[in-house]
N, CA, C and O atoms as a GROMACS GRO file, in nm:
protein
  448
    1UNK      N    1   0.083  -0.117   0.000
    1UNK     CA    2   0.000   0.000   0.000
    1UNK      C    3   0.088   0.124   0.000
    1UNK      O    4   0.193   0.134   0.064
    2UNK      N    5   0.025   0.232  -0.093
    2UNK     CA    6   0.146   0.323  -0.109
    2UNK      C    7   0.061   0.491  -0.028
    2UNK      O    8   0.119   0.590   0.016
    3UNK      N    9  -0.088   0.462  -0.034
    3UNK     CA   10  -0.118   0.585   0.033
    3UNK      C   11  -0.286   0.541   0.062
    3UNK      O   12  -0.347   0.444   0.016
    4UNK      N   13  -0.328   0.634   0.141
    4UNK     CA   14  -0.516   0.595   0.154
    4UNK      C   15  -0.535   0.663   0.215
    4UNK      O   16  -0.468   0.684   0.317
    5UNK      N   17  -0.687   0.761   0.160
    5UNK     CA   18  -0.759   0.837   0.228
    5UNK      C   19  -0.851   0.745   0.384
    5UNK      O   20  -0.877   0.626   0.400
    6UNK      N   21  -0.872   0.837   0.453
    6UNK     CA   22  -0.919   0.776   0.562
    6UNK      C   23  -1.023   0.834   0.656
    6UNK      O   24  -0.974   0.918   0.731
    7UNK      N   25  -1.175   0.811   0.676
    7UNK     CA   26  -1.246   0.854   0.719
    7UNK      C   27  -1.354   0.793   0.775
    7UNK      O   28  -1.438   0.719   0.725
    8UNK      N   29  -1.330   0.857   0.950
    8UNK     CA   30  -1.391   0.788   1.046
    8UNK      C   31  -1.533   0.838   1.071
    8UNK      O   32  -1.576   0.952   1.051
    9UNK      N   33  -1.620   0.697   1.133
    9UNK     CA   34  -1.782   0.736   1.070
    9UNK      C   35  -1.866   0.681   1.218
    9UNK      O   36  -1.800   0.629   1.307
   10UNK      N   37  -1.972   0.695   1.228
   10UNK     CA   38  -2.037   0.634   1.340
   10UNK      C   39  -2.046   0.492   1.277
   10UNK      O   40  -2.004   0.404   1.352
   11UNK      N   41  -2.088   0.454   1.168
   11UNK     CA   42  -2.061   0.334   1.090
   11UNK      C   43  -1.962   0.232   1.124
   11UNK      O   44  -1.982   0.112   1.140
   12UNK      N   45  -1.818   0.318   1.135
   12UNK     CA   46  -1.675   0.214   1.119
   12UNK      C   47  -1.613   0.321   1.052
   12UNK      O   48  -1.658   0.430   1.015
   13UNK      N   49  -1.489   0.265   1.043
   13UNK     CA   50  -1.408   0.336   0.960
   13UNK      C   51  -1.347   0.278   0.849
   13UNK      O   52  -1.280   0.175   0.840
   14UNK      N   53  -1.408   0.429   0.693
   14UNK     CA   54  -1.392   0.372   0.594
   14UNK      C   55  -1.270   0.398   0.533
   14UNK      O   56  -1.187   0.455   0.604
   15UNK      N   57  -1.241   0.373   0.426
   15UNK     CA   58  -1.049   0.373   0.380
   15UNK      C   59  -1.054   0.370   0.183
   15UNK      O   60  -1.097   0.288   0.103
   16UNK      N   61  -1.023   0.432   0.177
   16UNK     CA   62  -1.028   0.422   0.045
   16UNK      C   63  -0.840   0.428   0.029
   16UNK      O   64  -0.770   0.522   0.068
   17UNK      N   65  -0.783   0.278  -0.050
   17UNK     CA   66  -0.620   0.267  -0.007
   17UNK      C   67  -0.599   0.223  -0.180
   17UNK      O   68  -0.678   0.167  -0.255
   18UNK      N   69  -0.469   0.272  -0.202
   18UNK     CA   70  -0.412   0.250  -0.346
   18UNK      C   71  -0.292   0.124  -0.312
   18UNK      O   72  -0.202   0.119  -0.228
   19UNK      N   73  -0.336   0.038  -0.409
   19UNK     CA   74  -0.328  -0.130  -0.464
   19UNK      C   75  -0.244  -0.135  -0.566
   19UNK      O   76  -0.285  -0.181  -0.672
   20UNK      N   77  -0.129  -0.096  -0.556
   20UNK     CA   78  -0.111  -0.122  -0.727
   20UNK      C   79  -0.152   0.028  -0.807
   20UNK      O   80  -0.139   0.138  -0.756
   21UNK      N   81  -0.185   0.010  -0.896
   21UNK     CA   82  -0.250   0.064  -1.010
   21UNK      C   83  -0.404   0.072  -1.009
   21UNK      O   84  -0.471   0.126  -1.097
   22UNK      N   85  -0.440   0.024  -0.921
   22UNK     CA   86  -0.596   0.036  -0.865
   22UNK      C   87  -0.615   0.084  -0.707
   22UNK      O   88  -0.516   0.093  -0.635
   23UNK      N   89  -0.752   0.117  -0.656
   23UNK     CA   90  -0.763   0.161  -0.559
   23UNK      C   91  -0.873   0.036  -0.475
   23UNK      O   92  -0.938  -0.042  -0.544
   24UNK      N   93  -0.876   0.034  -0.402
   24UNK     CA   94  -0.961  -0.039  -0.347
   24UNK      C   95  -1.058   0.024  -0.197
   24UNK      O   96  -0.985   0.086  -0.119
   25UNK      N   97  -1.163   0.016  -0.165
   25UNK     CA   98  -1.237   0.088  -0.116
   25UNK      C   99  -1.311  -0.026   0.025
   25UNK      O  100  -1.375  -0.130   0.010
   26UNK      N  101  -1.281   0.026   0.121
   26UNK     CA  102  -1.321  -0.080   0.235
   26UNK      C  103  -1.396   0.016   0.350
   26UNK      O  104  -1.399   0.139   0.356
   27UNK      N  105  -1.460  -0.093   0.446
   27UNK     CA  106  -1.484  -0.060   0.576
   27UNK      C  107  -1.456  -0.114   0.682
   27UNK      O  108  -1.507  -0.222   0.710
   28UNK      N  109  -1.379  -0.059   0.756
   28UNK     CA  110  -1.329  -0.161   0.847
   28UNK      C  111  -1.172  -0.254   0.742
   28UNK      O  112  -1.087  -0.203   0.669
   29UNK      N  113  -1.187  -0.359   0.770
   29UNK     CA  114  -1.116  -0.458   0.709
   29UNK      C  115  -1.167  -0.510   0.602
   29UNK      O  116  -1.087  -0.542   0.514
   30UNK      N  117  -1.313  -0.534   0.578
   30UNK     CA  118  -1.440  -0.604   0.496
   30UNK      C  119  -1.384  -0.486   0.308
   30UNK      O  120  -1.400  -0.364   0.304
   31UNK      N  121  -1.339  -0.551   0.214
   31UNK     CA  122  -1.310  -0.504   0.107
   31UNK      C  123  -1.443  -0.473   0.037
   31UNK      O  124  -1.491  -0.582   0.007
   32UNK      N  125  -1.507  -0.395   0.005
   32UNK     CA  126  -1.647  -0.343  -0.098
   32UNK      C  127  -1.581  -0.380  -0.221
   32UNK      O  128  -1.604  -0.488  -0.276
   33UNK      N  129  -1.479  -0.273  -0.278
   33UNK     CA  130  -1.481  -0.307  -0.445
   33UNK      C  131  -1.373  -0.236  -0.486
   33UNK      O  132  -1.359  -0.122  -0.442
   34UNK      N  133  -1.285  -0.289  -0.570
   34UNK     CA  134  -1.189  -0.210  -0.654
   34UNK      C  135  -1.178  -0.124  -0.781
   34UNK      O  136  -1.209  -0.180  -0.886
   35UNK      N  137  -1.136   0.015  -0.788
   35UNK     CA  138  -1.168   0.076  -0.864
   35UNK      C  139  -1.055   0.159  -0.901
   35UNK      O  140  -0.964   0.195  -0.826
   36UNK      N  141  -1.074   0.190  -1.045
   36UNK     CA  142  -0.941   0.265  -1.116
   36UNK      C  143  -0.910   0.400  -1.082
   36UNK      O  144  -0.825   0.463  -1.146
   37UNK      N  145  -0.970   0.449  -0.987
   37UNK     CA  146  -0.942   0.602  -0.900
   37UNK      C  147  -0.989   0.604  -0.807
   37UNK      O  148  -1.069   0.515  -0.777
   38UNK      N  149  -0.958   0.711  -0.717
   38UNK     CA  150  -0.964   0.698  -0.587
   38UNK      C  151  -1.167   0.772  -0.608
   38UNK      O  152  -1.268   0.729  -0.551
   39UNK      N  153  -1.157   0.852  -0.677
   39UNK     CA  154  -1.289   0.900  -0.696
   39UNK      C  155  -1.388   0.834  -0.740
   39UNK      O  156  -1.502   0.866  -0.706
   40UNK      N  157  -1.367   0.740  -0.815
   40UNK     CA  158  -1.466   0.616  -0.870
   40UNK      C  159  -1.517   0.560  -0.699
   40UNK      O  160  -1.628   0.584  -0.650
   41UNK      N  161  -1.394   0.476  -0.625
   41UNK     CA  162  -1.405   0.439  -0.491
   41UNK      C  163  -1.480   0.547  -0.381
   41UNK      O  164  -1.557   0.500  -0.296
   42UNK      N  165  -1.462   0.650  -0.387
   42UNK     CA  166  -1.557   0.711  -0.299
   42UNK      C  167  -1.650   0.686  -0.348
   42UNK      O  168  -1.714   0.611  -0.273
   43UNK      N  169  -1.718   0.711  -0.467
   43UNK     CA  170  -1.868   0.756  -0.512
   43UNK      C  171  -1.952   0.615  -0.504
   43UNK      O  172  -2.073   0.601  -0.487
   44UNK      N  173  -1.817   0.483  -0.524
   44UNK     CA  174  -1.899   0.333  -0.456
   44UNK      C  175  -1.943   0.328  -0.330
   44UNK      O  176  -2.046   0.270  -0.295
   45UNK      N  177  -1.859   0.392  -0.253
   45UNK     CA  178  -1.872   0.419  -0.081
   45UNK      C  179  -1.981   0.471  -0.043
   45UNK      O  180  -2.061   0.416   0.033
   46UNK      N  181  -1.995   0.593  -0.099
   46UNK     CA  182  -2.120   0.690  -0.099
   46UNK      C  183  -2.271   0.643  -0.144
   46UNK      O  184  -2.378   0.685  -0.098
   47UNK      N  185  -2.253   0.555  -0.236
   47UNK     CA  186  -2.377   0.497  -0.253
   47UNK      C  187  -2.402   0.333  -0.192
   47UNK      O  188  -2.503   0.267  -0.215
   48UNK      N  189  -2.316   0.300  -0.131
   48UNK     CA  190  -2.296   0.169  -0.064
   48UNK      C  191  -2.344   0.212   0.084
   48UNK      O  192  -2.404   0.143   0.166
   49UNK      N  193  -2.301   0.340   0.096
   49UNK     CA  194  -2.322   0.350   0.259
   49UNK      C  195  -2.370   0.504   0.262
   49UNK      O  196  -2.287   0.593   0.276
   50UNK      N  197  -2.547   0.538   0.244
   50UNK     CA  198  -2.551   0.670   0.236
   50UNK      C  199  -2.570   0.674   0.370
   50UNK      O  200  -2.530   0.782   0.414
   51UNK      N  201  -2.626   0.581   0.480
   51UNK     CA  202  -2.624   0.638   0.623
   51UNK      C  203  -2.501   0.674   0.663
   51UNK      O  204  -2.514   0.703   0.782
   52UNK      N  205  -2.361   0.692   0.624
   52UNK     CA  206  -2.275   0.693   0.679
   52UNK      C  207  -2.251   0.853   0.655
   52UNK      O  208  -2.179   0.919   0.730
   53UNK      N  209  -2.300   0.892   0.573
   53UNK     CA  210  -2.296   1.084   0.564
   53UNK      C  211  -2.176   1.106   0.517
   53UNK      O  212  -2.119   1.203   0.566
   54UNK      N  213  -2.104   1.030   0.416
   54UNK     CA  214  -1.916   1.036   0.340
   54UNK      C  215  -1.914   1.159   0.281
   54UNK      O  216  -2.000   1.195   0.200
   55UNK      N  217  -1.807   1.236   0.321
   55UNK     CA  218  -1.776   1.353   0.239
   55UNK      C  219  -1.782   1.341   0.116
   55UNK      O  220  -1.733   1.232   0.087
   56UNK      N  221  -1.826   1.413  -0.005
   56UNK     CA  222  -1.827   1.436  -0.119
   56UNK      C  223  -1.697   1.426  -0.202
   56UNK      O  224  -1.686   1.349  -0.296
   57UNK      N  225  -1.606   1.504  -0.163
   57UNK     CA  226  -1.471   1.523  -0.177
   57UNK      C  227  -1.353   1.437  -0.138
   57UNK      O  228  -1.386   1.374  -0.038
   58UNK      N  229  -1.251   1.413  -0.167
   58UNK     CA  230  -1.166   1.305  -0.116
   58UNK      C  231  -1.041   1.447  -0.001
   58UNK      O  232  -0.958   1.418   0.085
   59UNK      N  233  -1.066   1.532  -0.033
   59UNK     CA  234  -1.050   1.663   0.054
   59UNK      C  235  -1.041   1.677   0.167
   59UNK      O  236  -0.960   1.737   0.239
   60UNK      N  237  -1.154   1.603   0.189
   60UNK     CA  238  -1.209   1.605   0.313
   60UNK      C  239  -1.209   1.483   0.403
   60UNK      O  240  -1.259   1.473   0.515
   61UNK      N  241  -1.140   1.389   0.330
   61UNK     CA  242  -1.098   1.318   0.402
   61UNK      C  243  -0.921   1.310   0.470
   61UNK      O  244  -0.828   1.390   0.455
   62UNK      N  245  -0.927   1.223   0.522
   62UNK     CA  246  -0.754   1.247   0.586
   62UNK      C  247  -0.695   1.124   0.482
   62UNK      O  248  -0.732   1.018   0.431
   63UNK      N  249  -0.580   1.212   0.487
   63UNK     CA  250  -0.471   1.165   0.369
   63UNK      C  251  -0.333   1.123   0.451
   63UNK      O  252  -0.252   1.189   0.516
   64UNK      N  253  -0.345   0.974   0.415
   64UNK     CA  254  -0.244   0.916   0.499
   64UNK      C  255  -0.113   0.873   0.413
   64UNK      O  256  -0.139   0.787   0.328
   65UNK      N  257  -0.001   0.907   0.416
   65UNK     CA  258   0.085   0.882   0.249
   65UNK      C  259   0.157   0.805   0.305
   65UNK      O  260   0.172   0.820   0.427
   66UNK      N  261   0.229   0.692   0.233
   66UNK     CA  262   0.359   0.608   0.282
   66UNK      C  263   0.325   0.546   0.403
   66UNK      O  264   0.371   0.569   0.515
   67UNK      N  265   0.202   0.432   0.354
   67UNK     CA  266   0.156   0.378   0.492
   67UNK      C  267   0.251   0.248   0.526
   67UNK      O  268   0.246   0.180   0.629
   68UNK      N  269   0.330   0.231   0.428
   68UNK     CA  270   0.410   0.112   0.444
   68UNK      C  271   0.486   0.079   0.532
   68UNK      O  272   0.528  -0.033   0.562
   69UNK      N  273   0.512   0.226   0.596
   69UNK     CA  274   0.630   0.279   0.686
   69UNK      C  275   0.579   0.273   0.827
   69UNK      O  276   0.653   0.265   0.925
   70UNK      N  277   0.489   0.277   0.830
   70UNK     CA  278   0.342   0.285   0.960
   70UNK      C  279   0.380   0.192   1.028
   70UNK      O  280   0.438   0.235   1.127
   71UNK      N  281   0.374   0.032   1.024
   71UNK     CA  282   0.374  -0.054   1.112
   71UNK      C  283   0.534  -0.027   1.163
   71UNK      O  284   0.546  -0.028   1.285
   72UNK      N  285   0.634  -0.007   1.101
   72UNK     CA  286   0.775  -0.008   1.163
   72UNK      C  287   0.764   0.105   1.272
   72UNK      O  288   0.778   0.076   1.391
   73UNK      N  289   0.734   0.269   1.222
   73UNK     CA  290   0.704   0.348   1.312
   73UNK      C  291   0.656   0.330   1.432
   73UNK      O  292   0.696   0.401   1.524
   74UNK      N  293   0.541   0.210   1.454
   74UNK     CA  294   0.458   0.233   1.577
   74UNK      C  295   0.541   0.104   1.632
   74UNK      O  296   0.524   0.098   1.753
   75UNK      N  297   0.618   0.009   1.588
   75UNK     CA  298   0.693  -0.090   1.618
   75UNK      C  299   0.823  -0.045   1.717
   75UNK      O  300   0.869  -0.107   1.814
   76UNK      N  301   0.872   0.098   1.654
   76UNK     CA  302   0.959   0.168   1.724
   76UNK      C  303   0.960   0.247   1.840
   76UNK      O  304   1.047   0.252   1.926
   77UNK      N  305   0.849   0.310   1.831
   77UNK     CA  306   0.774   0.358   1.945
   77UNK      C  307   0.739   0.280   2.056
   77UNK      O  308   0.720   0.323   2.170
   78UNK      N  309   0.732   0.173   2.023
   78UNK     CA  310   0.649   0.101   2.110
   78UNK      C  311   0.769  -0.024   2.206
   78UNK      O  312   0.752  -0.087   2.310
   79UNK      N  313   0.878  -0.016   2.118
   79UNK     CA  314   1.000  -0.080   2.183
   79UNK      C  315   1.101   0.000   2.209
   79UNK      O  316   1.215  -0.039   2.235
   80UNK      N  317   1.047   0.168   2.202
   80UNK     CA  318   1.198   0.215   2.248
   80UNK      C  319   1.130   0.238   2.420
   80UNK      O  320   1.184   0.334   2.475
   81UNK      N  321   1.064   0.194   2.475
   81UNK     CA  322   1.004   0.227   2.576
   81UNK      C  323   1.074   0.055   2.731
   81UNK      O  324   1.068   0.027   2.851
   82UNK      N  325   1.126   0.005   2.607
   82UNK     CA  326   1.137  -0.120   2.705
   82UNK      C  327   1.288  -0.099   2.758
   82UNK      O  328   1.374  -0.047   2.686
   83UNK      N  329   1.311  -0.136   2.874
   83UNK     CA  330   1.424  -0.150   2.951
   83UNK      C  331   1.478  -0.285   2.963
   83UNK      O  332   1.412  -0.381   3.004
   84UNK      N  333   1.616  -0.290   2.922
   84UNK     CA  334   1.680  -0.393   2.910
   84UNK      C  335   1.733  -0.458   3.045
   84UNK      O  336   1.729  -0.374   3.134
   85UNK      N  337   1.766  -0.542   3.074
   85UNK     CA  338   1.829  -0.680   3.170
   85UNK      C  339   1.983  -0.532   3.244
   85UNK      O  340   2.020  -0.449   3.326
   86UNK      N  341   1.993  -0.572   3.177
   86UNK     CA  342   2.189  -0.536   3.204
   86UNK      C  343   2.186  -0.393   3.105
   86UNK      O  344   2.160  -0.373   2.986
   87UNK      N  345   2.226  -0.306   3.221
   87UNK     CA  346   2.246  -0.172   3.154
   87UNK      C  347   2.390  -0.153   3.096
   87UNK      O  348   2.490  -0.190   3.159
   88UNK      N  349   2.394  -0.116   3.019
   88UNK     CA  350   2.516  -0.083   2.958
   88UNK      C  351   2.592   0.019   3.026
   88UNK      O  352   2.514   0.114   3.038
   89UNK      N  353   2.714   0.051   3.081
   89UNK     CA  354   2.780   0.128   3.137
   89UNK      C  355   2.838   0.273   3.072
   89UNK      O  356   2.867   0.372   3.138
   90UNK      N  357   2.845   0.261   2.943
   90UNK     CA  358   2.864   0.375   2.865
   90UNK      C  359   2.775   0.463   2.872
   90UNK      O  360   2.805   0.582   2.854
   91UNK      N  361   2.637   0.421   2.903
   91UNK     CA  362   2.550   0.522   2.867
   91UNK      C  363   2.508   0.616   2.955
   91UNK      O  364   2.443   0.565   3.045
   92UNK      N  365   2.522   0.750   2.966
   92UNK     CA  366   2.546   0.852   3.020
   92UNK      C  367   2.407   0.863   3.121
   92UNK      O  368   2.411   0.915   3.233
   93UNK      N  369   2.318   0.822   3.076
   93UNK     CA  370   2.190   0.839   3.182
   93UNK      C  371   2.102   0.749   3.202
   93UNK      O  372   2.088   0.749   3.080
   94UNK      N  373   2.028   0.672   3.237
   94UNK     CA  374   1.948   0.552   3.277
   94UNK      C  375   1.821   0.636   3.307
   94UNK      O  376   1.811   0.715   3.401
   95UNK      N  377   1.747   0.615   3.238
   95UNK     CA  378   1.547   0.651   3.278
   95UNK      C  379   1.531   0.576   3.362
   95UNK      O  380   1.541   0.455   3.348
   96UNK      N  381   1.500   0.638   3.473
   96UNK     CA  382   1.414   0.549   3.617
   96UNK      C  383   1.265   0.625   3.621
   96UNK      O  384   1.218   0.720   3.560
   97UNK      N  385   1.225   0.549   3.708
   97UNK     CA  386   1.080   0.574   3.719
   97UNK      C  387   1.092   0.668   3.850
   97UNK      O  388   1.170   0.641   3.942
   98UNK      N  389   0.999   0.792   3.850
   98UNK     CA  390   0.951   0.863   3.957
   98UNK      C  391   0.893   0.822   4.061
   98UNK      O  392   0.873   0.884   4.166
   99UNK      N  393   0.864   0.716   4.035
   99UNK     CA  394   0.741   0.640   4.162
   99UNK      C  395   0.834   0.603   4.242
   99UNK      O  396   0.941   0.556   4.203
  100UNK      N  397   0.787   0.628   4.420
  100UNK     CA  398   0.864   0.566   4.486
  100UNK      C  399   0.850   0.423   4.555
  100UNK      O  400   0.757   0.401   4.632
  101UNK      N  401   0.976   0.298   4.512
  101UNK     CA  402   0.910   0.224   4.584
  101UNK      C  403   0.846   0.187   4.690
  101UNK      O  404   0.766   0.094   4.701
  102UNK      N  405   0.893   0.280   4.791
  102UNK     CA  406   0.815   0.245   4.937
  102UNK      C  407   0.753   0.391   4.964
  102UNK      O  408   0.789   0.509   4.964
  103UNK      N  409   0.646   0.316   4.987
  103UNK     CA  410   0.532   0.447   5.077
  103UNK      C  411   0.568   0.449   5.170
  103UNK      O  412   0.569   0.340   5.227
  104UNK      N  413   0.618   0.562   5.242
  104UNK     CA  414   0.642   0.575   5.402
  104UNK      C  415   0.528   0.634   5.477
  104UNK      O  416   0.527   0.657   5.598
  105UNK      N  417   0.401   0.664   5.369
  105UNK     CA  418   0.335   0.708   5.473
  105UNK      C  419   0.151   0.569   5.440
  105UNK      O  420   0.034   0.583   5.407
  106UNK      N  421   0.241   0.459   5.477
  106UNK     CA  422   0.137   0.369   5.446
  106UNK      C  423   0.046   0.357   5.579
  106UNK      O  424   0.097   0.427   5.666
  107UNK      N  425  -0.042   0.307   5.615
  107UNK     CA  426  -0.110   0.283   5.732
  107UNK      C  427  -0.152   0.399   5.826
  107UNK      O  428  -0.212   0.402   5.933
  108UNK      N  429  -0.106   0.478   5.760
  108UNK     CA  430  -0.143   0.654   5.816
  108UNK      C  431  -0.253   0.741   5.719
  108UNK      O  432  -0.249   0.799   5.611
  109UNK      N  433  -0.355   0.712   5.825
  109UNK     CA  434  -0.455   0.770   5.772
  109UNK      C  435  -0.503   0.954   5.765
  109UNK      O  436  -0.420   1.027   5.818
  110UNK      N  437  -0.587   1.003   5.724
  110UNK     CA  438  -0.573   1.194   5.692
  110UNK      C  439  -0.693   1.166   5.859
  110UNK      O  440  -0.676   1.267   5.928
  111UNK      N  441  -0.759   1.104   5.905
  111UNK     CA  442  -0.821   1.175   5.983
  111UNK      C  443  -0.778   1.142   6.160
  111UNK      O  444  -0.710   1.051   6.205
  112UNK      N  445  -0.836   1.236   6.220
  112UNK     CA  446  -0.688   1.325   6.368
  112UNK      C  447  -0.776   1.255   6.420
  112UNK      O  448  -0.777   1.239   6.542
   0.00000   0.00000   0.00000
């Protein structure tokens, strides 16, 4: 997938994503139909799903480019957060957590 409009609905969320040389037009995950422009694919959308109230325009939807890159991005994000076994000694600062382990004021209640 090289780009896809994207627009969220009380319905689900619909996607109109470029295939190749074709576009293909979905909801959710569930594929409707493939079509030779992205504008052909809305106007299937639009009459496939008029309760869903689809913008007219592909404008107006959100334009997501270079989705290919997406899963690595959130892959990275999501593992630069983990803390390793054995810290490495070179590295100038170590992220600790603010929380303290011991409550010193446990079993002490606010009322006199």
């Amino acid at each position: 997938m090289e780009s896809q409009y994207v627009f969220p609905s009380s319905r689900g969320l619909f996607r109109i994503v470029k295939h190749g040389h074709r576009w293909r037009s979905l909801i959710e995950a569930l594929e409707v139909a493939r079509h030779d422009s992205a504008e052909a694919a809305l106007e299937a959308l639009r009459i496939a799903w008029p309760q869903a109230r689809l913008p007219q325009t592909l404008s107006e939807w959100r334009y997501v480019g270079d989705s290919t890159a997406l899963p690595h991005a959130r892959l990275a994000r999501a593992t630069s957060t983990f803390r390793t076994a054995a810290v490495d000694p070179s590295q100038g600062h170590v992220r600790r957590s603010r929380r303290a382990w011991v409550r010193p004021n446990r079993g002490v209640t606010d009322r006199g």
